[in-house]
N, C-alpha and C positions, 0 to 999 in steps of 0.2 A: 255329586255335589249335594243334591236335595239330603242323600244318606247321611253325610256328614254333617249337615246344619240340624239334621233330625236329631243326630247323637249329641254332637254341641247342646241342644234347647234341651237334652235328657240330661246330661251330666251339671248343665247350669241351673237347673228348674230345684227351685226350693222344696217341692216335694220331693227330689227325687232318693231321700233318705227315707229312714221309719225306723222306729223304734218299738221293739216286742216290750208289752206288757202284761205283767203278772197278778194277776187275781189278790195273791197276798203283799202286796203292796203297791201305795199310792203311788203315782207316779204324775209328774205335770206335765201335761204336753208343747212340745217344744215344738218350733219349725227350722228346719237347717239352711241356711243362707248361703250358699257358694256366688264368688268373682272371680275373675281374671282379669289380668291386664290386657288389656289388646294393643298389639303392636301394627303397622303397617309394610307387607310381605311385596315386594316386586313380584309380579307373576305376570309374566308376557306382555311388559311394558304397562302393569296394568297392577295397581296398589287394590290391596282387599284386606280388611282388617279381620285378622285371625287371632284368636286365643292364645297365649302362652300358656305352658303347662306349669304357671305357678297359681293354683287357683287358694284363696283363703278361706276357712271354713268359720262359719261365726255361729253360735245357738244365742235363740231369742224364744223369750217367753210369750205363749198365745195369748196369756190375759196382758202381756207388755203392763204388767201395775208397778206402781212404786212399792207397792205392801210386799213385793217378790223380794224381802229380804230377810236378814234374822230379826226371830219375837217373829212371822207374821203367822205360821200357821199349825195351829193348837185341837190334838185329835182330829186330822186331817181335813179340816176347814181354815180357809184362808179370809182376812177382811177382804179381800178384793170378792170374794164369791158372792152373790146372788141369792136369791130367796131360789130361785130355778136351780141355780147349782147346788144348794145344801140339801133338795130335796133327791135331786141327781145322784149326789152321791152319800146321805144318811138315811133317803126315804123318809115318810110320813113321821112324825115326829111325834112321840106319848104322847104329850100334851103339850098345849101353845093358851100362855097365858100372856097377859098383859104386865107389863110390866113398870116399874116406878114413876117412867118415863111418859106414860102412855102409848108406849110402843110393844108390839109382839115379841115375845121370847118362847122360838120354839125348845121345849125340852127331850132331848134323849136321856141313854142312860147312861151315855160316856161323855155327854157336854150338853151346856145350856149355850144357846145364838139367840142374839138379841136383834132384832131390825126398827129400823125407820126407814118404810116403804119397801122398798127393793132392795135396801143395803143393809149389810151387817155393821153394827155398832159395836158390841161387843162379841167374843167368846168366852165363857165360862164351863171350868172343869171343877166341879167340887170337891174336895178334899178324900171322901167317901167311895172316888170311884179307886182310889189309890198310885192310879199312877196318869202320867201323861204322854202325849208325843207330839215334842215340839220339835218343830223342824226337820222330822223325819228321826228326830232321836226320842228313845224311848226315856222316862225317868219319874222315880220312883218321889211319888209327893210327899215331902219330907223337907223342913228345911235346910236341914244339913245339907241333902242330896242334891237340893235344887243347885243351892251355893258349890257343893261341888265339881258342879256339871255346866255350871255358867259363869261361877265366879263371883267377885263382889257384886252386890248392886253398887248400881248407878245411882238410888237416891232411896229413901226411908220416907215414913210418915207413921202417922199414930196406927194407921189400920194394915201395914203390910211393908215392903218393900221393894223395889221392883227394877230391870230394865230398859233399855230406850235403845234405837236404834234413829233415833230422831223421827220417826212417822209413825212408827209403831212401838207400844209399850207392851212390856208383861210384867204387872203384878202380881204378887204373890201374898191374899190377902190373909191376915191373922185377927183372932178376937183380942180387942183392943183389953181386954181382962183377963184373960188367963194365956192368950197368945199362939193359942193352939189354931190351926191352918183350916182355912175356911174354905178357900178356892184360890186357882191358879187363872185370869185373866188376861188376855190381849184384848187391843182397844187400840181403836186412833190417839197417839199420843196430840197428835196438836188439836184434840179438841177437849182435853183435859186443860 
């Protein structure tokens, strides 16, 4: 009996998945959720509630963010990460200046993050590094490319064009004069 309630708490137990990860690409960690129903078994005049063998499997996100959707994460940083997690996983950063805001923007050389305090505000990919990876897809910064890869925008303005998934935005910002591509953006849309 003890063997089987051992095996039961094994095969119910949210760790008891995993997932291999590979060095050349990002991956979010996930935790696997298993249930069953429990029904109630007569056994020697004596009911015990046992598992049925229909158990459901659900995956759920460890950061559990609302930002876990599309537009949220731009050269493998997400809004939901941390000053702790960009260093985790971009390392020490060229340079960390201040920015418009009076807030820190750490600079690499494949994206700019912007913070106020411990969160990220924005990400910025500048036009110069050539290409991006949104959402785990790669794509080549270019307007055309952008639009053919995502489709129409959602909305325009004098300095760019952009996406919304309703929490999060990605702009696609251009020189309001000759219109050539300046940077690729995501940003909390509801603080816009």
């Amino acid at each position: 009996m003890i063997t089987l309630m051992m095996l039961l708490a094994g095969i119910l137990s949210p760790y008891s998945g995993s997932a291999q990860v590979s060095d050349a690409t990002p991956v979010q960690a996930v935790t696997t959720v298993q249930s069953a129903d429990y029904e109630a078994t007569p056994v020697f005049h004596t009911e015990v509630a046992t598992p049925k063998l229909t158990a459901s499997t659900a995956v759920y996100s460890t950061t559990d963010s609302v930002y876990d959707e599309q537009y949220s994460r731009l050269n493998g940083i997400s809004l939901a990460d941390t000053r702790e997690d960009v260093l985790r996983i971009k390392g020490k950063p060229s340079h960390i200046v201040e920015n418009e805001l009076g807030d820190q923007e750490y600079q690499y050389q494949d994206v700019n993050i912007g913070f106020q305090d411990q969160w990220i505000t924005y990400i910025s990919v500048p036009a110069k590094v050539g290409t991006i990876t949104l959402d785990g897809q790669k794509i080549t910064l270019g307007r055309d490319e952008i639009r053919k890869a995502l489709g129409k925008p959602d909305f325009s303005a004098e300095d760019g064009e952009g996406y919304t998934n309703g929490l999060s935005a990605l702009k696609v910002f251009t020189d309001s004069q000759t219109g050539a591509l300046r940077s690729v953006d995501i940003f909390d849309a509801t603080s816009e």
